[in-house]
ZAMARGU-4260 file (C-alpha; in steps of 0.2 Angstrom, whole numbers, plus 5000, padded with zeros to 4 digits):
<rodrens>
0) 4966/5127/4923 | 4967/5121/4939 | 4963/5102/4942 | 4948/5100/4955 | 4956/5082/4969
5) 4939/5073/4975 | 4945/5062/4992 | 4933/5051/4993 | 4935/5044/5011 | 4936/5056/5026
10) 4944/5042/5038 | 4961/5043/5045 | 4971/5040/5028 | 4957/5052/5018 | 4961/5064/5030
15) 4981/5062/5026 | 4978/5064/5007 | 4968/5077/5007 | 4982/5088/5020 | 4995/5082/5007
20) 4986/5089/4992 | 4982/5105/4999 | 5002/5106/5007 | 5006/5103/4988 | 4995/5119/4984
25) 4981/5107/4974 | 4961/5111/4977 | 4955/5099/4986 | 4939/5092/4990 | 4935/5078/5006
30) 4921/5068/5007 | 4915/5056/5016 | 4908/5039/5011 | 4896/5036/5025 | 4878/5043/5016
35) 4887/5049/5000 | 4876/5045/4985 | 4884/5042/4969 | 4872/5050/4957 | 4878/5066/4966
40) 4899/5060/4966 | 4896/5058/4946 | 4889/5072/4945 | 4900/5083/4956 | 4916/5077/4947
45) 4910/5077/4930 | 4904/5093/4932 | 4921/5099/4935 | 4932/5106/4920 | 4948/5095/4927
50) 4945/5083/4939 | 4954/5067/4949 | 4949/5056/4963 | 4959/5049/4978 | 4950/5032/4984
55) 4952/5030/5001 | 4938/5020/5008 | 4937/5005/5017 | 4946/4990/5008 | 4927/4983/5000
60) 4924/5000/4993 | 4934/5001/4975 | 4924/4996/4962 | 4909/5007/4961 | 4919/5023/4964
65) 4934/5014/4951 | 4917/5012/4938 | 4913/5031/4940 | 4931/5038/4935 | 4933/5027/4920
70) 4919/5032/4914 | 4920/5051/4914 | 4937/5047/4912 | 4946/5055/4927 | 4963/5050/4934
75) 4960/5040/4951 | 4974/5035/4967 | 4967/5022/4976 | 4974/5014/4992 | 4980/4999/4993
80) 4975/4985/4991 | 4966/4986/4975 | 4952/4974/4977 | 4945/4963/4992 | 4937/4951/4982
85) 4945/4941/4969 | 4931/4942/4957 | 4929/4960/4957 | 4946/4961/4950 | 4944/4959/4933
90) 4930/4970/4933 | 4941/4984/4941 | 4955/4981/4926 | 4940/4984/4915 | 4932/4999/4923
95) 4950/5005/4926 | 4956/5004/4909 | 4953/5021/4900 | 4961/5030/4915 | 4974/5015/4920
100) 4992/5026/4913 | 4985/5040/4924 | 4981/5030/4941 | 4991/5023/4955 | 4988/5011/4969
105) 4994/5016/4986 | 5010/5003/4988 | 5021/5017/4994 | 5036/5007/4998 | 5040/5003/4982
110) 5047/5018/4982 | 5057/5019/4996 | 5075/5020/4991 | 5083/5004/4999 | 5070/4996/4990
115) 5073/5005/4973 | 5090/5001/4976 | 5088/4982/4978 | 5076/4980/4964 | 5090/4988/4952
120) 5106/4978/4961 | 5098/4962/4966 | 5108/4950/4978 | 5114/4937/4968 | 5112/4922/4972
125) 5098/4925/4984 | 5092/4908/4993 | 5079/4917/5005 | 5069/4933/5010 | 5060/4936/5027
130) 5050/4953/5026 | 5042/4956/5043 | 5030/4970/5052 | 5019/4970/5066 | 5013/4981/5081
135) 4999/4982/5091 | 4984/4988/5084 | 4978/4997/5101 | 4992/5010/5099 | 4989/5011/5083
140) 4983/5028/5080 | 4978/5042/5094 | 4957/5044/5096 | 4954/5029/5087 | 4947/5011/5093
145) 4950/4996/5084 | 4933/4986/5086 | 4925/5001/5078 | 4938/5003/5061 | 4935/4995/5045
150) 4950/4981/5049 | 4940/4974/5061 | 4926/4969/5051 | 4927/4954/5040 | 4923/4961/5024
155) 4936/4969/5021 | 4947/4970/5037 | 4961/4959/5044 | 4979/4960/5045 | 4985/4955/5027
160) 4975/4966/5017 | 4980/4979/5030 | 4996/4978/5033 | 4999/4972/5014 | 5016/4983/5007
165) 5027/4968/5014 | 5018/4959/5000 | 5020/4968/4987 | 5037/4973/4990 | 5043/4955/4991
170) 5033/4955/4971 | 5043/4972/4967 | 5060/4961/4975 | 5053/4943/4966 | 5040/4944/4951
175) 5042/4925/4949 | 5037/4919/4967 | 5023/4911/4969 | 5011/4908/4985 | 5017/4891/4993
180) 5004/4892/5009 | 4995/4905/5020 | 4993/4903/5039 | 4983/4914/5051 | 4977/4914/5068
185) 4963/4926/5073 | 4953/4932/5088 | 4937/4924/5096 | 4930/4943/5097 | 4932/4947/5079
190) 4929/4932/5068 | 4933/4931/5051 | 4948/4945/5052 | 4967/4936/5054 | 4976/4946/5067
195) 4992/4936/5062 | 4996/4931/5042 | 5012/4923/5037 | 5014/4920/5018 | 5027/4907/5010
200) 5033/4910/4994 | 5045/4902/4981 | 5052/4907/4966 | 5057/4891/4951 | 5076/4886/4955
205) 5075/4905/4966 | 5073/4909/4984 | 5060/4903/4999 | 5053/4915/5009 | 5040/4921/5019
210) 5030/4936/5024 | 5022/4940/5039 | 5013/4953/5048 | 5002/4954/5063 | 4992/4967/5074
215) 4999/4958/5089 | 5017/4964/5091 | 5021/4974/5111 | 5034/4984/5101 | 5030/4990/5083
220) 5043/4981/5071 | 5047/4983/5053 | 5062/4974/5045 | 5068/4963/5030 | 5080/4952/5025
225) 5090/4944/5008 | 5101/4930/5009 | 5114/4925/4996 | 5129/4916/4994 | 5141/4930/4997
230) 5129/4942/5002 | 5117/4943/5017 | 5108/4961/5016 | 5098/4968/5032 | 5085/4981/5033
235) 5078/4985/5052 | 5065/4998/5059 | 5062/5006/5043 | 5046/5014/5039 | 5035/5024/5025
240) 5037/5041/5037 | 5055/5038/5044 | 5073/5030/5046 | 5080/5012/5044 | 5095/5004/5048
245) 5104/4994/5032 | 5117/4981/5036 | 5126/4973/5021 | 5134/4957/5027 | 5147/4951/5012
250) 5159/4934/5010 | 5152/4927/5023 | 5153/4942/5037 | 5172/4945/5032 | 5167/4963/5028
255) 5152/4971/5032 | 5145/4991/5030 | 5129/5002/5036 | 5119/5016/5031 | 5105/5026/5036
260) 5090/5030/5023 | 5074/5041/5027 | 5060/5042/5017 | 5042/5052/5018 | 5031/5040/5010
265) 5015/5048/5009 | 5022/5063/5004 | 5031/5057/4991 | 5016/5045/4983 | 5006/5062/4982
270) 5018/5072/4973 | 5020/5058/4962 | 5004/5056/4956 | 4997/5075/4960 | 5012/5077/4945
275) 5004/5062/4933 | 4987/5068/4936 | 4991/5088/4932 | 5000/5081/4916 | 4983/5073/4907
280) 4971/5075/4917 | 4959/5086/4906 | 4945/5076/4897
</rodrens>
C-alpha cells in the first residue's frame, strides 16, 4: 500500500519537501498551517491506511503537530531546530517517543560527506574549530521579504535558530563541548531577533571553538576549520545544494592536498527518511 506524506507547512521549505517527495514518486499532500485546524489534520492523517508527516512550520510550531503523530503513531521529519522553547522539549521527547526510531530532524549536514568523513577520522589532536556562515538575508530567497518571514519575529525567529546546522555539526564533530558564552547583536527594527550569534564552546582537556552565523554578511559565506598539532583541515564555500573546497594542511604546512566534494542535501534527507518511513510506517 502506498504511504499517504502530509507537509504540513506550505512556506518556502514546505514547498521544497513536498517537490522532493513527489520527484521520489511518493503521494504527497501540502497544507498550509495558516487556518488549518487540527481536529481535521487528526482526522485526515488518521484516516489514512499508511501515513507520515513532514513538519515544516515556523520554528514555534512543533509540539502540537509532534503530539498528533505520536499518538496515531505516524512517522514524522521535522525541520530543524526541534524546539524553540526549552521547556517544551521534554514534552516533545515524550510525545515523540512511540514514533522516535521512525522520525528525523532536518540537520542535513550531518550528512554531507566531508563531514562524515571527519566524524569517522577525527583530527587528532585538535586544539580548535571555527565553523562560520553568513549572508545577507535580503537576497535570501527570490519573492520573499524578510520583515514579513517567520525569522523576523521573535518567537521563534533570529539567526541562531535559523541558521543552526553549524551548531549541530560542530556536536556531530565534539559531543563533549559545552556552551562557554553566547554573544549577539540585533537590529532596532526587529527586537528580540539576533541578526549576528557567535557560540563559544569547549570540550574538558579538548578543543576551543566558536560558532557564528549572521544575516548580515554582503557575500554569502560558508566555511569551517580544525586545528591540530600536525593537522590543520579547511572547508570553504560549501553548501547543503553544492561544492566546497577542502584544504588538508599537515606537519605544519610541509605537505598539503585538496579536493572537491558536492552534495544535494535536501535531496538526500528525503530519500533517507521517504526509505525509513516506507519500511514501518503502517500502524
Amino acid at each position: 500500500m502506498a504511504v499517504q506524506y502530509y507537509v504540513v507547512g506550505s512556506g518556502s521549505i514546505g514547498r521544497r519537501h513536498h517537490g522532493n517527495l513527489q520527484a521520489l514518486g511518493a503521494e504527497a499532500h501540502l497544507l498550509g498551517w495558516r487556518g488549518l485546524d487540527l481536529a481535521t489534520l487528526e482526522a485526515l492523517i488518521g484516516g489514512a491506511e499508511s501515513a507520515a508527516v513532514v513538519i515544516a512550520t515556523a520554528t514555534q510550531v512543533r509540539l502540537e503537530l509532534i503530539e498528533i503523530c505520536g499518538r496515531l503513531g505516524v512517522p514524522f521529519f521535522v525541520e530543524k531546530p526541534l524546539a524553540f522553547r526549552m521547556g517544551e522539549l521534554e514534552q516533545i521527547y515524550r510525545a515523540a517517543a512511540p514514533v522516535a526510531e521512525r522520525s528525523m530532524v532536518g540537520f542535513m549536514m550531518r550528512y554531507h560527506p566531508a563531514l562524515r568523513a571527519l566524524v569517522q577520522e577525527p583530527v587528532g589532536g585538535a586544539y580548535g574549530f571555527a565553523l562560520e556562515i553568513g549572508h545577507d538575508v535580503r537576497q535570501w530567497r527570490q519573492n520573499w521579504s524578510f520583515g514579513e518571514s517567520y525569522a523576523a519575529k521573535s518567537e521563534g525567529g533570529g539567526v541562531l535558530l535559523d541558521l543552526c546546522h553549524e551548531v549541530d555539526m560542530a556536536h556531530c564533530l565534539f559531543p563533549e563541548a559545552r556552551v562557554q558564552a553566547v554573544e549577539s547583536i540585533g537590529h532596532a527594527d526587529f527586537p528580540g531577533v539576533d541578526f549576528a550569534t557567535r557560540v563559544t564552546l569547549a570540550q574538558g582537556g579538548g578543543p576551543v571553538g566558536s560558532v557564528a552565523m549572521d544575516y548580515l554578511s554582503p557575500k554569502s559565506l560558508r566555511r569551517m576549520s580544525i586545528r591540530g598539532a600536525m593537522r590543520c583541515w579547511t572547508l570553504i564555500g560549501w553548501s547543503r545544494r553544492g561544492c566546497g573546497q577542502t584544504e588538508v594542511t599537515t606537519a605544519r604546512g610541509a605537505g598539503s592536498s585538496s579536493a572537491t566534494t558536492c552534495f544535494l542535501g535536501s535531496w538526500v534527507i528525503s530519500w533517507r527518511w521517504l526509505k525509513g518511513a516506507r519500511g514501518r510506517a503502517t500502524r
